[in-house]
RODO-2510 file (C-alpha; in nm, 4 decimals, decimal comma):
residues 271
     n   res          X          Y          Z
     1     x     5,9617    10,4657    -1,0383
     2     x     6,2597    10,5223    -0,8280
     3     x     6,2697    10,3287    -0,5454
     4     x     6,4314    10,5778    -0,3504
     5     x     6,0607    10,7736    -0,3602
     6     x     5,8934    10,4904    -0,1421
     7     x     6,1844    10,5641     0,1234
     8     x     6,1442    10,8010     0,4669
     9     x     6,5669    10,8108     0,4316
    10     x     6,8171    10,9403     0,1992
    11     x     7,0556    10,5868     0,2603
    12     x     7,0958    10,3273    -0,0140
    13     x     7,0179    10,0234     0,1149
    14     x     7,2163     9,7664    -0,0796
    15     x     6,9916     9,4377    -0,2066
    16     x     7,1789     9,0832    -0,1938
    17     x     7,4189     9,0233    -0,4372
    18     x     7,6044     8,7347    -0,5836
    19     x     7,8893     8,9826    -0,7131
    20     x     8,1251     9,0151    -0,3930
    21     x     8,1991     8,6433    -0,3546
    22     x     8,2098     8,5742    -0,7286
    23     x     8,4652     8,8460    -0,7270
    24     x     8,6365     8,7429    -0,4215
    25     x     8,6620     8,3317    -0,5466
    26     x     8,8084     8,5197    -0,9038
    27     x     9,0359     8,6835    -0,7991
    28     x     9,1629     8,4090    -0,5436
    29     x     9,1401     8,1757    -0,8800
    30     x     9,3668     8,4475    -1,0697
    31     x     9,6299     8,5037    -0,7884
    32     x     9,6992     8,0983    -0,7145
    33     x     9,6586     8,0169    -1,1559
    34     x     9,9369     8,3733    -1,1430
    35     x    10,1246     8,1553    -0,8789
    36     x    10,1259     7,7989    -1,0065
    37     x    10,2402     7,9617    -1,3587
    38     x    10,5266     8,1086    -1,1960
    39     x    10,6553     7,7823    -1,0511
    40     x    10,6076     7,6132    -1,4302
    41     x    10,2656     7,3931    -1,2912
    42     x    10,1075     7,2102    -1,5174
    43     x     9,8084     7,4182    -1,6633
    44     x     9,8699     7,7107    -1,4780
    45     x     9,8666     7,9561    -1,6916
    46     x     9,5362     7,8401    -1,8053
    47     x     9,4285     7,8253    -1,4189
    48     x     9,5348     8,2496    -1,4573
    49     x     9,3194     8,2968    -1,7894
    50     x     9,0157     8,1774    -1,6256
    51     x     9,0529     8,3177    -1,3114
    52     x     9,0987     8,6845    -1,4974
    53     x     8,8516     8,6195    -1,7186
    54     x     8,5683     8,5403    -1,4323
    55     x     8,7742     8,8476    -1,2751
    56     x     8,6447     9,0411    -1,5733
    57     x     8,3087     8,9160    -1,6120
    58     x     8,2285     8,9637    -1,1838
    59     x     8,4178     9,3531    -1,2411
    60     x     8,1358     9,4119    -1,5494
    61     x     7,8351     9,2661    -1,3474
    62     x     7,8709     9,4053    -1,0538
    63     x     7,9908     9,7759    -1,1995
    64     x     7,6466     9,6913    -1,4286
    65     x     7,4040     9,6746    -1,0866
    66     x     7,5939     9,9825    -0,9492
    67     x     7,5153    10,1911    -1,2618
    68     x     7,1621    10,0975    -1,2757
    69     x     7,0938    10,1707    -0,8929
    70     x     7,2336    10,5002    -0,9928
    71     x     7,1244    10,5863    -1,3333
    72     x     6,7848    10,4197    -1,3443
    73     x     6,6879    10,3419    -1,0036
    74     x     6,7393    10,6933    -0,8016
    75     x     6,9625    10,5320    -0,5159
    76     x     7,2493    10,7908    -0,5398
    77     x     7,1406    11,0097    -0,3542
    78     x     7,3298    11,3406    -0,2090
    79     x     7,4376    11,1658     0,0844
    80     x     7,4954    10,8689    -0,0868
    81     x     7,7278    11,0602    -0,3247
    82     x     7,9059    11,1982    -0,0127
    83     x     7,9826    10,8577     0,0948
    84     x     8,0858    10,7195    -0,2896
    85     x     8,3263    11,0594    -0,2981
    86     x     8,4645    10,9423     0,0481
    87     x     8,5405    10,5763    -0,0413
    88     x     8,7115    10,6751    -0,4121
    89     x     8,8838    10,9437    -0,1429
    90     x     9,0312    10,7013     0,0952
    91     x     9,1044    10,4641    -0,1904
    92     x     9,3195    10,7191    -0,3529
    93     x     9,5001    10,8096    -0,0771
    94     x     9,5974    10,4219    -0,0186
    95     x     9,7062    10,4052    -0,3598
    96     x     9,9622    10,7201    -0,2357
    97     x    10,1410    10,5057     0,0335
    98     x    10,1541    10,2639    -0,2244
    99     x    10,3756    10,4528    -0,4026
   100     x    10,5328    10,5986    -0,1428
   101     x    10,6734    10,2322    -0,0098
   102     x    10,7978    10,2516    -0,4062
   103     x    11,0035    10,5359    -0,4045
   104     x    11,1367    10,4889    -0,0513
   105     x    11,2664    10,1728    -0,2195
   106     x    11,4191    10,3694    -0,5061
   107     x    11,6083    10,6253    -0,2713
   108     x    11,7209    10,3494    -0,0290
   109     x    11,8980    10,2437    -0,3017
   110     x    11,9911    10,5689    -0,5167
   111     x    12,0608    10,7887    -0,2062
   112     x    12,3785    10,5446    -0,0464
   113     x    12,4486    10,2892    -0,3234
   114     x    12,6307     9,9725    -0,1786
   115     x    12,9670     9,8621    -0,3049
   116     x    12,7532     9,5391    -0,4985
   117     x    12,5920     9,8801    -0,6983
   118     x    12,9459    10,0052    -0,7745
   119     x    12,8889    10,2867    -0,5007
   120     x    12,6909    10,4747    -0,7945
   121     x    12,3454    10,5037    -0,9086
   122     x    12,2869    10,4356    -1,1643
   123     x    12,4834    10,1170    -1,1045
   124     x    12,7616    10,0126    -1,3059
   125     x    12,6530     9,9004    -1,6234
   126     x    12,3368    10,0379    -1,6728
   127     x    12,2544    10,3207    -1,8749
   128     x    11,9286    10,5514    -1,7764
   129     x    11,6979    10,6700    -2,0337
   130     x    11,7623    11,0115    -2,1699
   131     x    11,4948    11,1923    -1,9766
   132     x    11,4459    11,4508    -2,2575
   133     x    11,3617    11,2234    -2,4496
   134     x    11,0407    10,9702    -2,4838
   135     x    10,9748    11,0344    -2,0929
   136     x    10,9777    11,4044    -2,1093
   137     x    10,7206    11,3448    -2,4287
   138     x    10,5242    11,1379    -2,1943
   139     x    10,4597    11,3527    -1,9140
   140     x    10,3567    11,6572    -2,1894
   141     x    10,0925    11,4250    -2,2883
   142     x     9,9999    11,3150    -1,9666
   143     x     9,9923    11,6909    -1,8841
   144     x     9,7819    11,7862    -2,1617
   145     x     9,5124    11,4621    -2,0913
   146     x     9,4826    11,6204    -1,7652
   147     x     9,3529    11,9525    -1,9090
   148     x     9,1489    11,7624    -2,1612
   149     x     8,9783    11,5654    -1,8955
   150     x     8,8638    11,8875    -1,6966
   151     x     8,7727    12,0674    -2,0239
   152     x     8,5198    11,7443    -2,0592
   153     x     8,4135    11,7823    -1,6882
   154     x     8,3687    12,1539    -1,7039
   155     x     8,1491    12,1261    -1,9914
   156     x     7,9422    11,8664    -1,8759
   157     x     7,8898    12,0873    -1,5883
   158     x     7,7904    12,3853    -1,8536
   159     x     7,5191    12,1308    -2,0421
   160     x     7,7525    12,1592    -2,2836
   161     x     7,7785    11,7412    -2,4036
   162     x     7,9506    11,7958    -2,7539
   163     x     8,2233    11,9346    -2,5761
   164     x     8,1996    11,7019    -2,2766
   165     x     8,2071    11,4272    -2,5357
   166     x     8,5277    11,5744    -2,7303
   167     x     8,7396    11,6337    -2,4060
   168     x     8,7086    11,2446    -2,3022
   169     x     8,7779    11,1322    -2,6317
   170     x     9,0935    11,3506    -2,6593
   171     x     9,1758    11,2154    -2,3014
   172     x     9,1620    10,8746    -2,3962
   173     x     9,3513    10,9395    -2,7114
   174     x     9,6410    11,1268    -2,5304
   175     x     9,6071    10,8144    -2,2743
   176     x     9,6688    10,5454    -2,5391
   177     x     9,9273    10,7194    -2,7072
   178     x    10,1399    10,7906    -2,3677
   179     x    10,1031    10,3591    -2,3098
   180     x    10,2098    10,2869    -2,6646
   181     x    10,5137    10,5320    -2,6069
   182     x    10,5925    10,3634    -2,2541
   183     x    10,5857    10,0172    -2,4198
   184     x    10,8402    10,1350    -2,6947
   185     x    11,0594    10,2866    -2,4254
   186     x    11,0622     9,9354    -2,2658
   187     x    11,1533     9,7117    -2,5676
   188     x    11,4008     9,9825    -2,6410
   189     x    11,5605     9,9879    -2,2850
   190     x    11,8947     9,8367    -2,2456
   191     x    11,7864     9,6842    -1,9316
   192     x    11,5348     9,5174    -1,7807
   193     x    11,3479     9,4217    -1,4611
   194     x    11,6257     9,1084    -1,4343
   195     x    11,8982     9,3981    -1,3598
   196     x    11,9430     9,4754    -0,9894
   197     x    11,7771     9,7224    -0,8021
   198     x    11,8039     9,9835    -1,0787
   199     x    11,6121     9,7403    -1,3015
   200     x    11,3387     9,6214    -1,0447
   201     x    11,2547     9,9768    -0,9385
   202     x    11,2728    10,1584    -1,2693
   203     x    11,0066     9,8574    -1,3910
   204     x    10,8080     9,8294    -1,0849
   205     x    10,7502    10,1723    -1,0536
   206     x    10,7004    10,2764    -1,3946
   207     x    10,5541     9,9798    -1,5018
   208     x    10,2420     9,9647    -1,1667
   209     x    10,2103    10,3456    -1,2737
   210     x    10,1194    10,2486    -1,6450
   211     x     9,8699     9,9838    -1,5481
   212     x     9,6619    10,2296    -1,3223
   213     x     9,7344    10,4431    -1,6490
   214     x     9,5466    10,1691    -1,8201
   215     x     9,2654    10,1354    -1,5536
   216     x     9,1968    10,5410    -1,5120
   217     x     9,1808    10,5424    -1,8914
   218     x     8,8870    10,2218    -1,8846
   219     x     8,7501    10,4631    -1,5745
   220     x     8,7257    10,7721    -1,8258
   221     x     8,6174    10,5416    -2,1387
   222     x     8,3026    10,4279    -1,9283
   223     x     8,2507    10,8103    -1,8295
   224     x     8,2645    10,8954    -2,1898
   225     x     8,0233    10,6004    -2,2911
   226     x     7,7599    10,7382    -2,0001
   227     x     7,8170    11,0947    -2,1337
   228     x     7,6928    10,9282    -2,4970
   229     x     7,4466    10,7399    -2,3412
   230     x     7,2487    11,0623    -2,1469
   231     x     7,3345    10,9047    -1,8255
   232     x     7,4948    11,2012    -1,6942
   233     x     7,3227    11,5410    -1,6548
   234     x     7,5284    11,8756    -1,5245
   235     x     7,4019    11,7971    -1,1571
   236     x     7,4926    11,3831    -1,1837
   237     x     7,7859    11,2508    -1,2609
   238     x     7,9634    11,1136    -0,9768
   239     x     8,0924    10,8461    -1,1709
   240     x     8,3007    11,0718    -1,4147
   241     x     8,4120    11,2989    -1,1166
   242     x     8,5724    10,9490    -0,9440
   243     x     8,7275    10,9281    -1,2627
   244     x     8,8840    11,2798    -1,3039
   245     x     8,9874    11,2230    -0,9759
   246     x     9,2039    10,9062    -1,0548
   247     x     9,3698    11,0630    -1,3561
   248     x     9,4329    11,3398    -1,1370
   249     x     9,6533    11,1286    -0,8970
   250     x     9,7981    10,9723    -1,2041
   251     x     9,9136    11,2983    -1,3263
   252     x    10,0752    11,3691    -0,9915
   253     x    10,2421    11,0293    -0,9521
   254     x    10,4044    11,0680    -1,2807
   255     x    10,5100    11,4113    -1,2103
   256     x    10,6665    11,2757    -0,9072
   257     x    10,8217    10,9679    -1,1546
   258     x    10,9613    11,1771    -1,3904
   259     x    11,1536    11,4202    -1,1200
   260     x    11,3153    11,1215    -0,9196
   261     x    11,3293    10,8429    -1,1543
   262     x    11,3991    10,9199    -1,5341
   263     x    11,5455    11,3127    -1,4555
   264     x    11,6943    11,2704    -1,0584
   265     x    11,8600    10,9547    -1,1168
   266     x    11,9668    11,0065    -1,5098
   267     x    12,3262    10,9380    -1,5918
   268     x    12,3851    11,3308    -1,6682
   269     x    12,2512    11,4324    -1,2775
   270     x    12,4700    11,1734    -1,1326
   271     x    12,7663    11,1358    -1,3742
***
């Protein structure tokens, strides 16, 4: 029986866990085995593997406990949703002046290129991607797993779950074919990271906006897994609705990448 029955409040009150300092000594072991492996250590890289891989194992566990409190257990309660909504909020909106510190690096640069940059951006001796090319197929299917996505939410809200079902697994689809196409655009660039600031912005912006590409697309594949699995009902599914809400900001950031990176700072806008 729900333990939130036996309670005179509607507050979770969280039971000790082992996962925060598992997760906290992991991810210390990934970052220094990341470090050491960078300076060519001895056994370093295996120092990373093991740290990511207790990383991985700590992210599963703990994720494991929160979907039993609220799937099985009756913790999530309205007010405890509130507060879950607020936290995936204010995480969100950190990840936004995260990118924001990115692309004030990129127009530092593009905006008054130095005389080491050739006084041009792009610099001398790099050529941009053809914007109408791979990245303008990119954001159509980043577009389109954005509608997909709500399509699944709105049906889930309608009790209907074939639907629901269909619209994540189109999402995730769409999502795996945009970071197939973004991998190809990298082996095929003529640059790379190594190549100034043009390189080291186009990849670190790009490439930190594919891997939360890759985590919002895990996010939605556990949403669609708890869709199979009954665990979400048409007046529960806070877990699903953090998800959305990611992919939403992905959508956005890319919209924003596409404008000022591959279309803004192109050859043809500047040359």
């Amino acid at each position: 029986m729900p333990r939130a029955l036996f309670q005179s409040h509607p507050y979770h009150l969280v039971e000790f866990s082992p996962w925060p300092i598992l997760m906290a000594n992991a991810v210390f072991s990934m970052m220094a085995g990341g470090v050491l492996y960078m300076h060519g250590i001895a056994h370093g890289f295996t120092f990373l593997i093991l740290g990511f891989l207790a990383t991985l194992f700590a992210f599963i566990l703990w994720f494991r406990d929160v979907t039993t409190e609220g799937t099985y257990l009756g913790d999530h309660t309205l007010v405890v949703q509130k507060g879950l909504t607020m936290g995936v909020s204010l995480f969100i909106l950190s990840e936004v002046f995260f990118f924001i510190s990115i692309f004030w690096a990129y127009f530092h640069s593009s905006l008054a290129p130095t005389v080491e940059l050739g006084s041009q951006w792009p610099p001398r001796g790099i050529t941009a991607l053809n914007p109408m090319t791979v990245p303008l197929l990119n954001t159509i299917l980043l577009l389109s797993s954005g509608a997909t996505v709500t399509y699944a939410h709105h049906a889930l809200i309608e009790g209907n779950r074939g639907a629901a079902i269909l619209g994540g697994a189109l999402t995730i689809v769409l999502a795996l074919v945009f970071t197939g196409l973004q991998g190809l655009e990298y082996v095929e660039a003529d640059f790379t990271i190594a190549d100034g600031v043009y390189g080291s912005c186009f990849f670190f912006s790009t490439g930190f906006h594919g891997f939360h590409v890759i985590i919002g697309t895990l996010f939605i594949a556990v949403g669609l897994y708890r869709i199979i699995a009954y665990h979400y009902t048409a007046e529960h599914h806070i877990g699903l609705e953090s998800a959305i809400l990611y992919w939403h900001f992905v959508d956005i950031v890319w919209l924003f990448l596409y404008a000022a990176v591959y279309w803004w700072g192109s050859d043809g806008v500047f040359g």
